[in-house]
C-alpha positions in Angstrom: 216.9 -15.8 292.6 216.6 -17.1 295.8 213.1 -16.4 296.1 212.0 -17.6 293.0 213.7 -21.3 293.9 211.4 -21.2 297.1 208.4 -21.2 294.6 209.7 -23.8 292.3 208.2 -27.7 292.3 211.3 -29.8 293.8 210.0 -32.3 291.2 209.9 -29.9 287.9 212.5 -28.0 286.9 213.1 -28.2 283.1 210.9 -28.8 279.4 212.6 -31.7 278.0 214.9 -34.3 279.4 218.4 -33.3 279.3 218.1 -30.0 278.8 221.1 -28.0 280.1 219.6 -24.2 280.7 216.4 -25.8 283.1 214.5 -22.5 282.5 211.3 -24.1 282.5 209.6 -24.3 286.1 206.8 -25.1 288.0 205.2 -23.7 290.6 202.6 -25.5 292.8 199.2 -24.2 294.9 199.8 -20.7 293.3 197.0 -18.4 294.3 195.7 -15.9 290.8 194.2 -12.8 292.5 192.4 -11.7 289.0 190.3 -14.2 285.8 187.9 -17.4 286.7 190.2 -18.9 289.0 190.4 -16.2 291.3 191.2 -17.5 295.0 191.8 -20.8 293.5 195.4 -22.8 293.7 196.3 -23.9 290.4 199.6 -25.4 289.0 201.8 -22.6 286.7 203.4 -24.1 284.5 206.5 -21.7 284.7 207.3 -18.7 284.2 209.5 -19.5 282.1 213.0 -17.8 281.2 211.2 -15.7 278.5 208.1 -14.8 280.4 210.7 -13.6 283.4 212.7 -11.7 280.9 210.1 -10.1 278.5 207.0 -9.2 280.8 209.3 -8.6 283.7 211.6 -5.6 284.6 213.3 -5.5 281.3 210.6 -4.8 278.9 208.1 -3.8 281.1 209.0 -2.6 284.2 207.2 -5.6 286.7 209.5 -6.3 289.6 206.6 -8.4 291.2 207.4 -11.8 291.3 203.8 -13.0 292.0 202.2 -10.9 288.9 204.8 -12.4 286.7 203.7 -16.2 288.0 199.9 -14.6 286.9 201.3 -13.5 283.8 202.8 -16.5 282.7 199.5 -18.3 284.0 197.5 -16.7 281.6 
């Protein structure tokens, strides 16, 4: 978890005021390495606590924290 908080905006942590889980993040300058914006830094909005949980190690077997970010991206 700790890496993942590295990649987090300070400034963006959660969907809707007062929300208690904060699953929602963002992560700033993120750099997609596949799609139009190739090489480009965009803003992910995310991942989220479902993108993390279904397209990562549980369902399907991604332990790469940077391909999730992409996933969620897209």
């Amino acid at each position: 978890m700790e890496v993942y908080r590295r990649l987090f905006d300070k400034g963006y942590d959660e969907c809707r005021m007062g929300c208690t889980l904060a699953c929602s993040h963002g992560v700033k300058d993120f750099v997609p390495t596949t799609g139009p914006p190739k090489g480009k830094k965009v803003y992910v909005d995310g991942p989220e606590y479902e993108t993390i949980a279904e397209c990562g190690s549980s369902n399907l077997s991604i332990f790469d924290l940077f391909a999730i970010i992409e996933i969620n991206f897209y």
